[in-house]
N, C-alpha and C positions, 0 to 999 in steps of 0.2 A: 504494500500500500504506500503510495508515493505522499506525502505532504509537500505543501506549499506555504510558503509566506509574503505576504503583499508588502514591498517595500520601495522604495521611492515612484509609486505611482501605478506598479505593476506585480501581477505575480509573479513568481521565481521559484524552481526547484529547490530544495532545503533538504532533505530527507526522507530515510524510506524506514516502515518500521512492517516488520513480519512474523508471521505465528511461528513458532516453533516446531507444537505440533497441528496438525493442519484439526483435530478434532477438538482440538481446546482453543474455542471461540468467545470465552467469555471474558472479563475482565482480568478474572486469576488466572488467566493462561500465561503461560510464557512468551516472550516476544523479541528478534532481535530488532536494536534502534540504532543508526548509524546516518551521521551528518553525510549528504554528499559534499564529495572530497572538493572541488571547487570552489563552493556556499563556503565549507570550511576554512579552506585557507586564507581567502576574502574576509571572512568575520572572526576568527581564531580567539577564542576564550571570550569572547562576546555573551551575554548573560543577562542581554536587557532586550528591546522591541525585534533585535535581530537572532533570540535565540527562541525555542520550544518552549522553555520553562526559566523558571529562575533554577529549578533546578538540571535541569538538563546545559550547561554553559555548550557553547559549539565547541567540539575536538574532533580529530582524526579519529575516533575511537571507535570502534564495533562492541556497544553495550548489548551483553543478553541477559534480560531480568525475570525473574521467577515470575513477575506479573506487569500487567498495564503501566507504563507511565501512567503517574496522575494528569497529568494536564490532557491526555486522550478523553477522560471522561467529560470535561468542561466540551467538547465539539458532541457527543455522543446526544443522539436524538434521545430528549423523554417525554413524558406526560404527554399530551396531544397530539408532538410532534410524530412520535411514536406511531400513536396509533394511527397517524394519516398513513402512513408509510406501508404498514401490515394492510390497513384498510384496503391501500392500489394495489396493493401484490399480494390481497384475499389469501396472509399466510403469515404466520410470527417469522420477524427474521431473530436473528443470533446478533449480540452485539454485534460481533465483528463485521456483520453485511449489514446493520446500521449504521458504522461507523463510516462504511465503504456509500451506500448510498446518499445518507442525510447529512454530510458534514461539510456540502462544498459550500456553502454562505453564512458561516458562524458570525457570531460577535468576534471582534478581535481583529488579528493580522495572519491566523494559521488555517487552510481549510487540507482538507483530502481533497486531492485532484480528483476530479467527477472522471468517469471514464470516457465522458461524451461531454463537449465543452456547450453549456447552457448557451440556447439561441437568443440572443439578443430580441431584449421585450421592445416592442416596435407599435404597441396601443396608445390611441391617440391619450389616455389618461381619463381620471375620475373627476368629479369635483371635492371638494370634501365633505361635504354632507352625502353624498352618495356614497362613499368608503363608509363612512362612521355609521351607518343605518344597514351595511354592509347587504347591499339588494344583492339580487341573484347574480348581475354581471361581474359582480366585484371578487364576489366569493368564487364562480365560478374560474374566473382568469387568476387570482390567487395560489386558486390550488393548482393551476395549469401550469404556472409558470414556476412554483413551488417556494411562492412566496412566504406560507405558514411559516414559524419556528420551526428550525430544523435543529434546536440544542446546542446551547450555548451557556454562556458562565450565568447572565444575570435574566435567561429569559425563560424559567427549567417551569413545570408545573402545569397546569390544566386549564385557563384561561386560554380562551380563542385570543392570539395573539400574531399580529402579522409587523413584518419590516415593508414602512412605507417610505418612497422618497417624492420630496416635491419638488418638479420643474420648474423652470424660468417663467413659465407662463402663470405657475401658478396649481397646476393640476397636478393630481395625485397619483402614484402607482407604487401596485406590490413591489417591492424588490427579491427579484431575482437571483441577484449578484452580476447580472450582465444588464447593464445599463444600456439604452442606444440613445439615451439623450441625456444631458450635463443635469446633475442632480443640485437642489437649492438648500434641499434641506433632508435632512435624516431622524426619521423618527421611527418610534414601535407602536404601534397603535394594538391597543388592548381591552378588552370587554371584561365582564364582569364572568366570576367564576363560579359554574351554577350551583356546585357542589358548595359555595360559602353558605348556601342560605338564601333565608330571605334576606338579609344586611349584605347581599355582594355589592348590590349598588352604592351603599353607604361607606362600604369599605372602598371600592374601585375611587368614589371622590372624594372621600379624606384624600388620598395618595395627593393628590393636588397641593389642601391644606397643608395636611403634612410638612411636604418638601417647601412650604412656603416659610413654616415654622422652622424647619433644620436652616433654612437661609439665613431668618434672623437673627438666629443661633450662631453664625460664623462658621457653620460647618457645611463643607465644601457638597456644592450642587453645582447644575450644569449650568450654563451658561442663561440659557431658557430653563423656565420653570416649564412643570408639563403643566398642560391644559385638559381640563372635565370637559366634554362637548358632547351634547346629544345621550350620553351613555355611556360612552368611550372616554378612555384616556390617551390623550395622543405625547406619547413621551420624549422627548430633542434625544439623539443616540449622542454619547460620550466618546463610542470609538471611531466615529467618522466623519471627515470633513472633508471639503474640496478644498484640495491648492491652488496653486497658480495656475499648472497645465493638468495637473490629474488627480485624481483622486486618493486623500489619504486614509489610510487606516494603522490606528493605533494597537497596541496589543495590548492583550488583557488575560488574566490569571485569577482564576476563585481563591478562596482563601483554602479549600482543599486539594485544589493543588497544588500551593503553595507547603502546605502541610503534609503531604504527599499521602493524603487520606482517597482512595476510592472504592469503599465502604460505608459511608456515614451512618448508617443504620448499625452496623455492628462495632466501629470504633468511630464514638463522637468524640470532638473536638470539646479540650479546653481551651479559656481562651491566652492562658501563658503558654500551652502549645502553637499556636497560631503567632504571637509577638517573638516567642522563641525564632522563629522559624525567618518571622521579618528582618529580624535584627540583622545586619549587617548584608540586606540586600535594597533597602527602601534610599534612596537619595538622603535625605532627614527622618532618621529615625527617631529623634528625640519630639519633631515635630508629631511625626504620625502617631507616634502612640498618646499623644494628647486627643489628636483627632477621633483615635481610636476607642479611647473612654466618652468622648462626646456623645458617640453614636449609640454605642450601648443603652449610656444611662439613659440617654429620649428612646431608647428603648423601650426602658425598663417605666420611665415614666410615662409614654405615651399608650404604650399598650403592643406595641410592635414585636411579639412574640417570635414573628418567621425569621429567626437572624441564624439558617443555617450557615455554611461555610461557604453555599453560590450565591447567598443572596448579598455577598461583600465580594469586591474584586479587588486587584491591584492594575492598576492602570501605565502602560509602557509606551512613552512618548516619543517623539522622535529625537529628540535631544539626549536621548538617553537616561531621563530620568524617570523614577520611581517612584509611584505612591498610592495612595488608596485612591481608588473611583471615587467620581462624584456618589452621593449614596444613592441607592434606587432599594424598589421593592421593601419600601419603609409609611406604612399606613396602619390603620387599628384594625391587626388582624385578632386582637380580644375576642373579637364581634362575630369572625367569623365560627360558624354550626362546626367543622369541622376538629375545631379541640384544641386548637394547635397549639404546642410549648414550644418553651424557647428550648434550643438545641446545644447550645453554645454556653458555656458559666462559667464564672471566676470561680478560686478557690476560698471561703469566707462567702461566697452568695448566700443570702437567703432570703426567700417570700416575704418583700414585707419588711424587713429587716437587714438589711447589708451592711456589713462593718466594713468602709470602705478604709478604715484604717489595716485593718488585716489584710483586705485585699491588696492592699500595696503592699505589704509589710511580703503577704506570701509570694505575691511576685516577684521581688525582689529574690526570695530565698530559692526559687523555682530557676530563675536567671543564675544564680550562686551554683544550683546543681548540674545544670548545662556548663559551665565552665567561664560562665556570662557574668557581665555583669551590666544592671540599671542602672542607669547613668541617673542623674537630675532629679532624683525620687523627690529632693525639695520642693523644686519645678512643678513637678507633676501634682504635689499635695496641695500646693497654694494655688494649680491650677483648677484642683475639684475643689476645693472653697470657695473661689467664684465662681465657680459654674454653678455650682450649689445656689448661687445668691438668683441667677438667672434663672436656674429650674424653679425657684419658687416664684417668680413671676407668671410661670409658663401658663397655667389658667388665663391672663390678661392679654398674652403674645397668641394663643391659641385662638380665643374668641376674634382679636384683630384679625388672624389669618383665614378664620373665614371657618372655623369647627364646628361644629355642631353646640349646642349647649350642654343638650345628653350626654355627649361623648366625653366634654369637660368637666361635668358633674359625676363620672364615674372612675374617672382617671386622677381625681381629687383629691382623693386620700394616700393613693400612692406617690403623686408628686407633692404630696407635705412630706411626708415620709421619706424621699427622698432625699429631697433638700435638706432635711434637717440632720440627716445621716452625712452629708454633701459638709456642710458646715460644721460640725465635730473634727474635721478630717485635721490630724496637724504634721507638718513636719518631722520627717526621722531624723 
């Protein structure tokens, strides 16, 4: 299976990864993974937008591993995408011919080379209110052109969710991955997920507020804020822009495959596994791990349960630097019917109650056993004491952003609770 990576405007051969044995198709198969020799020499110990992983750096090397690279799973079709897939081909495939069929238009800058190079979409376009009410022409040319999620770092799950792009003119269309006309804008546009409930609705437009609230907050959102329209959320993509002559795409890495978890059901993530892992690949690590605790705690205060290890990325710019994604898939998923807990927890968590002095305190001691060490634990402490002072605003910042009152009247007690947990925190 050949990989590619999209880099100065174009795709390019990168590497080829292969089963070992041909009947072990699944993720715990074995696999050899090997830079081509060319890509290689050209980018040689490279370990930022021009490599596979953070862990994977480019070498001469022929790695054979008991199992899947992590970062193969970030491309690997699920939830809906999935089942479009089996649906065309009236038959379950095997990871491995998901991998092979659903992976040529991911988020990011890596795809598997399609066996057959997608036809350039050549439809005059949508309006946008005909995409977002999704009539029969839209959906039917969607899936024709296979424009659905095909499995990606931040797009995994069962929400009808399509990659849209807008022309010069204004109009709308699936994306493909083979464009035949200059894209203006990049978006995901996404529906509500039936299986949340009755409250999908309310959950899909929080996601709006939400990210309006992480804005005010100082923690890093895209450029555009996404827009509630008609039912839909129409989201700005993070990983792609147009340059000068061609189109860029940035790369991007979940937080387990950064962790090199592809598993999450049988080995969850902590979250000093996850900083362990960042530490001395992120540009400003001193930086991101404040960023890091931000997000959580509007987590934890917001109600934002879904914070498995895809719904955080690290984002690979052209410049060569690292850091966390803008945040996405951050709404009150409390609300939704289907249960959801949060996946991911400090050491010192607790319901209700988090001694966010232990939590550093164990962090610190967790870095100590890695052979690490936390830098600026001072930093960090005086930096949750003010945050602290803003989460207990957050009721005030919420209603301005546009929340529900409901949803601030139930999120209430835990954002005092918080905060007042937030404001104890002092200094090692």
């Amino acid at each position: 299976m050949d990989i590619d990576i999209h880099i100065a405007g174009s795709w390019q051969s990168c590497a080829t990864v292969a089963l070992r044995d041909a009947a072990q198709t699944s993720r715990r198969g074995a696999v050899t993974l090997r830079y081509d020799a060319d890509y290689a020499l050209e980018n040689l110990h490279a370990r930022d937008y021009r490599a596979l992983s953070l862990r994977v750096p480019v070498d001469l090397g022929i790695r054979a591993v008991p199992r899947w690279p992590s970062f193969l799973i970030d491309l690997l079709p699920q939830g809906a995408a999935r089942k479009r897939l089996e649906r065309g081909l009236e038959s379950p495939l095997s990871e491995w011919s998901l991998l092979e069929r659903g992976a040529f238009n991911p988020v990011g800058n890596l795809r598997v080379r399609p066996p057959v190079a997608p036809v350039p979409d050549d439809h005059p376009g949508f309006e946008l209110d005909d995409m977002i009410t999704r009539g029969d022409s839209f959906l039917d040319h969607a899936q024709e052109v296979g424009a659905t999620i095909a499995g990606s770092t931040d797009t995994q799950g069962e929400a009808p969710k399509f990659w849209v792009v807008q022309d010069e003119e204004g109009l709308w269309h699936p994306d493909s991955g083979q464009l035949s006309h200059i894209a203006r804008r990049y978006a995901l546009l996404k529906f509500p997920v039936p299986e949340a409930g009755p409250r999908a609705a309310d959950i899909l437009r929080h996601e709006a507020a939400y990210q309006r609230v992480a804005a005010r907050l100082g923690v890093r959102v895209t450029a555009e804020l996404p827009e509630f329209i008609n039912g839909a959320l129409l989201i700005p993509r993070f990983d792609r822009r147009r340059g000068a002559a061609a189109e860029i795409r940035l790369g991007v890495e979940s937080l387990y495959s950064v962790a090199d978890s592809i598993d999450s059901a049988h080995t969850p993530l902590r979250h000093h596994e996850v900083l362990i892992a960042l530490h001395g690949c992120l540009t400003d690590f001193d930086h991101e791990v404040m960023e890091y605790f931000r997000r959580d705690i509007l987590n934890l205060a917001m109600g934002n349960r879904d914070n498995h290890g895809r719904n955080t990325a690290i984002l690979k710019d052209t410049e060569g630097r690292l850091r966390l994604a803008p945040i996405f898939d951050f709404g009150p998923s409390f609300l939704d019917a289907r249960a959801i807990v949060r996946s991911i927890h400090w050491d010192g968590e607790r319901p209700g109650r988090t001694d966010w002095n232990a939590v550093l305190s164990n962090l610190a001691t967790r870095f100590e056993d890695a052979n690490l060490v936390l830098e600026n634990t001072s930093a960090i402490a005086e930096d949750l004491r003010a945050f602290g002072q803003e989460i207990g605003r957050l009721p005030i910042l919420m209603r301005e952003c546009g929340v529900d009152e409901a949803i601030i009247n139930q999120r209430r007690a835990a954002i005092e609770s918080i905060a007042l947990a937030l404001e104890r925190v002092t200094p090692p």
